[in-house]
C-alpha positions as CSV (number, residue, x, y, z in Angstrom):
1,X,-5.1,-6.5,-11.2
2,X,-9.0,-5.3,-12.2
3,X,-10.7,-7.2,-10.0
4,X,-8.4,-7.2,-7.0
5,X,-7.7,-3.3,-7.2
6,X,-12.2,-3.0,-7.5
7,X,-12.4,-5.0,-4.4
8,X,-9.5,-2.9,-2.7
9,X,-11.7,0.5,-3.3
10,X,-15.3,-1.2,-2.3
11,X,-13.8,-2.6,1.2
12,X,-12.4,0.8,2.1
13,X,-15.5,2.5,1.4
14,X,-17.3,-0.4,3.5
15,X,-15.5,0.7,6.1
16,X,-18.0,3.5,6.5
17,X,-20.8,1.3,7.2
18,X,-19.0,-0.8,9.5
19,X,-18.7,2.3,11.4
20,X,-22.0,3.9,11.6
21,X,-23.8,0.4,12.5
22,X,-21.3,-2.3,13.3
23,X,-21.7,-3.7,17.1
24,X,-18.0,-4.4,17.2
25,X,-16.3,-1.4,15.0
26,X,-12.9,-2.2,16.4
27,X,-12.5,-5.8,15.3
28,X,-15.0,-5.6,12.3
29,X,-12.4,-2.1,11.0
30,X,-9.2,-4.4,11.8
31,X,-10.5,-7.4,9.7
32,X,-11.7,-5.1,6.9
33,X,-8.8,-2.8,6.8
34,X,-5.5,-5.1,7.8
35,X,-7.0,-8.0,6.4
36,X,-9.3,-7.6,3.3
37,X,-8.2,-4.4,2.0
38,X,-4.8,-4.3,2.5
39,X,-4.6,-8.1,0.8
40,X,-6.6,-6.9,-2.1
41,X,-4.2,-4.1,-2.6
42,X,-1.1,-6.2,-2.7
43,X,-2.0,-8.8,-4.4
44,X,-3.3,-6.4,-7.6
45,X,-0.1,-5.0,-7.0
46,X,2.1,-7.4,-6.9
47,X,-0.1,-9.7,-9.8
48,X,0.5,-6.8,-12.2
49,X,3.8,-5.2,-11.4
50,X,6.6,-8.6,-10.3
51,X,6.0,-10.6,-13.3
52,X,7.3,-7.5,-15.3
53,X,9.9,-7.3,-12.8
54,X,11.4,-10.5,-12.8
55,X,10.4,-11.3,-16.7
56,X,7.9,-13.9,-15.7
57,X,5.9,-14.4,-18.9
58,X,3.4,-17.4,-18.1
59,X,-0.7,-16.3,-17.5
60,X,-1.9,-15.5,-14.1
61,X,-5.2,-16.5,-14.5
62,X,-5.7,-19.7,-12.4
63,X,-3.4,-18.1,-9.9
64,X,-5.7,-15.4,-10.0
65,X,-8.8,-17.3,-9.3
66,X,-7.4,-19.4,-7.0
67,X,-6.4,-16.3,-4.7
68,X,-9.8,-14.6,-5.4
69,X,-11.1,-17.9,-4.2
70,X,-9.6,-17.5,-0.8
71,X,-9.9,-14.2,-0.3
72,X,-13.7,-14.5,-0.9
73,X,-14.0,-17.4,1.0
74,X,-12.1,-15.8,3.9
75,X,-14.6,-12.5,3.1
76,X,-18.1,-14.5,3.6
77,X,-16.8,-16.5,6.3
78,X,-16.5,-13.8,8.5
79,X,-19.8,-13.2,9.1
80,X,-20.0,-16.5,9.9
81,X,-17.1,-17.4,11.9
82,X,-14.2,-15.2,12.5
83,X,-11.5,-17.7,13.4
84,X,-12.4,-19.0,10.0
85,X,-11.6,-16.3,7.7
86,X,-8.4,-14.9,9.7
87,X,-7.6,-18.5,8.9
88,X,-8.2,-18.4,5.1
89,X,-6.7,-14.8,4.8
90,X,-3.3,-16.5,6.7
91,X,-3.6,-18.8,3.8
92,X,-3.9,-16.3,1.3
93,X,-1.3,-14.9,2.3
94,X,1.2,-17.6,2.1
95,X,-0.1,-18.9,-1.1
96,X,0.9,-15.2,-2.7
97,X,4.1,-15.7,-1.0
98,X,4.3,-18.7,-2.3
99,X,3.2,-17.9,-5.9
100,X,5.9,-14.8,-5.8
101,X,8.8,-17.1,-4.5
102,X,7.9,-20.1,-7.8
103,X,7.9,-16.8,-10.2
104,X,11.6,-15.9,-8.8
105,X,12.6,-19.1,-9.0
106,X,11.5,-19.7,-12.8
107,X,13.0,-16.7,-13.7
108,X,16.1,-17.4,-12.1
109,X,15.6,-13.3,-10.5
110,X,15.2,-12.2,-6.9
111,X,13.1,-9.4,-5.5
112,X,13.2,-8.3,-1.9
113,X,10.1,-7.8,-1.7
114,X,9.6,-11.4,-0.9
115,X,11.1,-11.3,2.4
116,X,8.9,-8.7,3.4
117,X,5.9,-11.4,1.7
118,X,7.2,-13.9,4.0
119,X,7.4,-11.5,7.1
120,X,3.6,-10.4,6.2
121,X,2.7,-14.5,6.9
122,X,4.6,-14.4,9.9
123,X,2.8,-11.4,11.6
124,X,-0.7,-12.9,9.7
125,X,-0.1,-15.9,12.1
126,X,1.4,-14.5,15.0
127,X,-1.7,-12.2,15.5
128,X,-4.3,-15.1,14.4
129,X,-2.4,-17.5,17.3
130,X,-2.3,-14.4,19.7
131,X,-4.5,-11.9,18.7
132,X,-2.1,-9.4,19.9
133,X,-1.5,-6.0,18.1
134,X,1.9,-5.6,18.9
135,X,1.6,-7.7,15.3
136,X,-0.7,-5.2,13.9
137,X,1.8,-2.5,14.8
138,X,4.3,-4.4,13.1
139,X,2.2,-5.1,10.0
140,X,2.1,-1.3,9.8
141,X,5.8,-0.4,9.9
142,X,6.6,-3.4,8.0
143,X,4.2,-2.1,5.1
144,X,5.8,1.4,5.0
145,X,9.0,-1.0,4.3
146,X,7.1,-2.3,1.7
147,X,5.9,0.7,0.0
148,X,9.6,2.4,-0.2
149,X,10.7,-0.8,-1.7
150,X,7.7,-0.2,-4.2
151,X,7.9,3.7,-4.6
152,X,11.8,3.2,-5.6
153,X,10.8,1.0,-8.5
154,X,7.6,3.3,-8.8
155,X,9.6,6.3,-9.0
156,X,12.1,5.4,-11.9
157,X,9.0,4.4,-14.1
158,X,7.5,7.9,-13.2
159,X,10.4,10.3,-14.0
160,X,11.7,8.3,-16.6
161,X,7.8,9.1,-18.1
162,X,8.2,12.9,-17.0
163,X,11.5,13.3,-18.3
164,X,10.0,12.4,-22.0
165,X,7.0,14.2,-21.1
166,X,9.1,16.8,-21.4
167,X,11.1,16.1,-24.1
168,X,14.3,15.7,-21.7
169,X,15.5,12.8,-23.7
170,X,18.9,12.5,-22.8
171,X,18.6,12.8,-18.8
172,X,18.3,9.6,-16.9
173,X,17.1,9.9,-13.4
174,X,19.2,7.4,-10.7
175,X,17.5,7.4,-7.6
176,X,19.9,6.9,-4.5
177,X,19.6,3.5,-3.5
178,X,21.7,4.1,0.0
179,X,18.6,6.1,1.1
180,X,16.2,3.6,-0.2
181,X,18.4,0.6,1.7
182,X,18.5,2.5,4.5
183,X,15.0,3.9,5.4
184,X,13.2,-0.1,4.3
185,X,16.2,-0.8,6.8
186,X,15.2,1.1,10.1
187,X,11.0,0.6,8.8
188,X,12.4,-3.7,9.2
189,X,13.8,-2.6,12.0
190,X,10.9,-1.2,13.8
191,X,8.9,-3.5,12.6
192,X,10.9,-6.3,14.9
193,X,11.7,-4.0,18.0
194,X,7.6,-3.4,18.0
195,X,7.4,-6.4,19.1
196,X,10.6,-7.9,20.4
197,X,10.7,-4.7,22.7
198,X,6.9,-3.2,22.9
199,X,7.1,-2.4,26.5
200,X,10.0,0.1,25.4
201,X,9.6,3.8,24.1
202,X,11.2,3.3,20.8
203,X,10.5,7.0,20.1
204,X,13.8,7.2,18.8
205,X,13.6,4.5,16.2
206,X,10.7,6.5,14.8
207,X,12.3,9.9,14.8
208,X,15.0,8.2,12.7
209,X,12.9,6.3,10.7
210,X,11.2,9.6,9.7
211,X,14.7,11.3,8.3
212,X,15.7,8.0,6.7
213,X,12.5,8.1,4.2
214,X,12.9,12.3,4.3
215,X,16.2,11.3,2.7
216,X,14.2,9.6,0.2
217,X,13.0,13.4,-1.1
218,X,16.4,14.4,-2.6
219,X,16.1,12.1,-5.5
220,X,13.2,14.4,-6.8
221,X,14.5,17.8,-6.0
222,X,15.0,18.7,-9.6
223,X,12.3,21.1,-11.4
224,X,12.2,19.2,-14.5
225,X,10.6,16.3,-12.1
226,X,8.3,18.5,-9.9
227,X,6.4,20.2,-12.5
228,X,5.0,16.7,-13.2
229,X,2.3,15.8,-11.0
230,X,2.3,12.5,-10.7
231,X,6.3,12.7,-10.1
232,X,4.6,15.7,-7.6
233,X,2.2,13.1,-5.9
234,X,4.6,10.5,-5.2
235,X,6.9,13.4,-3.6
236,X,4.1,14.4,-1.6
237,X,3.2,10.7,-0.1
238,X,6.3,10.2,1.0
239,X,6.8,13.1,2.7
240,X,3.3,12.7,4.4
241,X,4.6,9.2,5.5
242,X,8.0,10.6,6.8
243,X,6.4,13.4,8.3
244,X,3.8,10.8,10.4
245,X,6.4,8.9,11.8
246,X,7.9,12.0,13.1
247,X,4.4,13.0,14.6
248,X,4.6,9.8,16.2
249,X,7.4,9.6,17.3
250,X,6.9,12.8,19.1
251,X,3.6,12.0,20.4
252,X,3.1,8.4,20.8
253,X,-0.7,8.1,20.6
254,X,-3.3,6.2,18.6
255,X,-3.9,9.3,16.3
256,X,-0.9,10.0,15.2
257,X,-0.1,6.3,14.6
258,X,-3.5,6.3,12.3
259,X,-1.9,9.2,10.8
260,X,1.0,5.9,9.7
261,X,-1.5,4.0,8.5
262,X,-3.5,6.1,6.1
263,X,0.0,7.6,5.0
264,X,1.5,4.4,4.4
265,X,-1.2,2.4,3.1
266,X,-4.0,4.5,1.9
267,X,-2.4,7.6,0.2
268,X,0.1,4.9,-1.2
269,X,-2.5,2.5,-2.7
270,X,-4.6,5.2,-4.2
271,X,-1.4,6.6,-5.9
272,X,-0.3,3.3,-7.2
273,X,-3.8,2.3,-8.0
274,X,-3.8,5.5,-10.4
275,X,-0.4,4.9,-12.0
276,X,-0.7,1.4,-12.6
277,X,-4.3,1.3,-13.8
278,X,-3.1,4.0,-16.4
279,X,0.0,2.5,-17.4
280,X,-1.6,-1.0,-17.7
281,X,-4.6,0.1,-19.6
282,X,-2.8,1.8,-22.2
283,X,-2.9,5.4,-21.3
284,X,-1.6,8.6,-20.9
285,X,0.0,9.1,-17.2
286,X,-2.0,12.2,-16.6
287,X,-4.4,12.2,-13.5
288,X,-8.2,12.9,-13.8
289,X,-9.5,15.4,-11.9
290,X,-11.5,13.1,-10.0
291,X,-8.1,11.6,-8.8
292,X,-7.2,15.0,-7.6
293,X,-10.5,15.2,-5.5
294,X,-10.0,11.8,-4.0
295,X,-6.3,12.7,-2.7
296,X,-7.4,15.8,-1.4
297,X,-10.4,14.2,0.1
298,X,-8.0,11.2,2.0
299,X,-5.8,14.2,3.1
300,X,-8.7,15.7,4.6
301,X,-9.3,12.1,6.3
302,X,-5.4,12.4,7.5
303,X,-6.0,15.6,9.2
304,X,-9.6,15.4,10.3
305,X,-8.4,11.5,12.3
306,X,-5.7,13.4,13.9
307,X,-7.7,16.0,15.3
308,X,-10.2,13.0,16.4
309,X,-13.1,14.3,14.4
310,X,-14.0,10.3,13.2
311,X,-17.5,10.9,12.2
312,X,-16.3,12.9,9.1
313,X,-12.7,11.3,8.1
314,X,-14.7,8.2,7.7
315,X,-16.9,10.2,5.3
316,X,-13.8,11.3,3.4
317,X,-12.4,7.9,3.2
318,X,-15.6,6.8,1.9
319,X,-15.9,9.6,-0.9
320,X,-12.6,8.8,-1.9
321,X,-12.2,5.6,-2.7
322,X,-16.1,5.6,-3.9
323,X,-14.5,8.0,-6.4
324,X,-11.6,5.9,-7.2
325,X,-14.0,2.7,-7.5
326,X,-16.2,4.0,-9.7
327,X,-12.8,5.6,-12.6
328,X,-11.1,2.5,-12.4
329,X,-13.9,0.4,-13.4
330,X,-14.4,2.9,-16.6
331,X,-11.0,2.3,-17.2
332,X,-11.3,-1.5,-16.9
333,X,-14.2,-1.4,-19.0
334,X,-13.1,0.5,-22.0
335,X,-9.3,0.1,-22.2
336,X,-7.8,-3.7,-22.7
337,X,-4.7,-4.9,-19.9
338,X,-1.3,-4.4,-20.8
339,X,0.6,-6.7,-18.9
340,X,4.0,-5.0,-19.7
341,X,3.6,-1.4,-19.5
């Protein structure tokens, strides 16, 4: 998780630079973003969280090193030759796939997550063959699948901690799974129409997907929930990412459909990175207030990309997950790992 999650914050905050003085910002920000960024995310993620899942007890470590090996590998070798490292990161990410599917399959346990594993390789190698971004568009709706799949399991961790927090012992909170089913249902669903039908206005598949993770809100409409606030956070990124689908599916431009990809994959990695990095390093779930400046920072970014002012969301994005670099790696540094948290 340490090393993966540090790599996630440095390549966001690259991103910065590739801005201000890369010759080809649009592929160089796709590569860094979809590619290294979004991999390191997961794979921290999914390294940390799945084994205690499934009840997969075994070390990580040379699966660790092996996939930093080819996520490095595909990192150096783009500045060398692109085909190269889209090739190595397509790898990666069917070893992880891979990797997840052989812990399952120990453990005699299933998690759905997988399939969406597997469709991330599809789209991985559909846009290296192609280099169409119908795939990209996909990648993005099939992500925000991802991350409701992850916030459920996320969110019964977090109010089961709240509820002690405050000495609630005997509630139990039971997040509606219907809602969850059906809003990583219509995200799958996008996800395929993107491309199947991309020359269609799938307007509204959005506006649908949008109430579908709105739905999502209920579970957490209790007090004793909302005056925690991480429970408060988690509330408030999904109803950033519900609330971007709507935009876009109301005004189908390439704002509003940045507005989806911060929501879904920045907001939601810097909240998981805070949760899980506290959890799994033996502390207390209570934010710093550094934490609270870097998600008001990458709201900032939200509103400032909408509005087309680049120049300064970039420099948000950058402070932000500068921030968040620079905690977690005190935390690394001075608290031991706790795989089961």
């Amino acid at each position: 998780m340490k090393s993966f999650f540090l790599l996630c914050s440095i390549s966001f905050s690259l991103g910065i630079f590739v801005y201000f003085f890369s010759d080809d910002f649009y592929n160089n920000h796709i590569f860094l973003f979809f590619d290294i960024a979004l991999s390191a995310a997961y794979t921290g993620f999914i390294l940390t969280a799945l084994p205690a899942w499934l009840g997969f007890n075994k070390t990580l470590k040379n699966i660790n090193i092996f996939l930093l090996f080819l996520f490095l590998t595909s990192a150096l070798t783009y500045f060398i030759n692109t085909f190269f490292a889209m090739f190595f990161m397509c790898i990666f990410w069917l070893s992880l796939s891979f990797i997840c599917s052989f812990m399952c399959f120990k453990t005699k346990n299933f998690n759905s997550l997988i399939l969406i594993l597997f469709g991330f390789c599809f789209l991985k190698f559909a846009y290296f063959f192609t280099l169409n971004t119908d795939f990209l568009k996909a990648l993005i709706h099939l992500n925000s699948a991802a991350i409701m799949l992850i916030n459920f399991k996320i969110s019964i961790a977090v109010s089961r901690s709240a509820l002690d927090e405050k000495n609630y012992k005997d509630y139990h909170f039971i997040p509606n799974v219907y809602y969850k089913n059906l809003s990583v249902f219509t995200l799958i669903l996008l996800s395929i129409f993107s491309v199947i039908f991309s020359n269609i206005d799938l307007k509204f598949l959005y506006i649908a997907s949008a109430f579908m993770i709105f739905a999502r809100l209920k579970d957490f409409h209790h007090k004793e929930l909302l005056k925690t606030h991480y429970v408060l956070f988690l509330y408030i990124s999904i109803f950033i990412l519900g609330l971007a689908y709507l935009i876009y599916g109301l005004n189908t431009t390439s704002a509003s459909l940045h507005l989806i990809f911060l929501s879904s994959i920045c907001i939601n990695i810097l909240l998981v990175f805070n949760i899980a990095g506290l959890r799994h390093n033996g502390l207390v779930l209570r934010f710093f207030k550094r934490t609270y400046l870097s998600f008001i920072l990458l709201f900032l970014t939200l509103l400032l990309r909408y509005l087309n002012i680049n120049d300064f969301a970039i420099i948000c994005l950058f402070l932000s997950f500068i921030i968040q670099f620079f905690m977690l790696l005190k935390i690394f540094l001075n608290n031991s790992f706790l795989q089961d948290a």
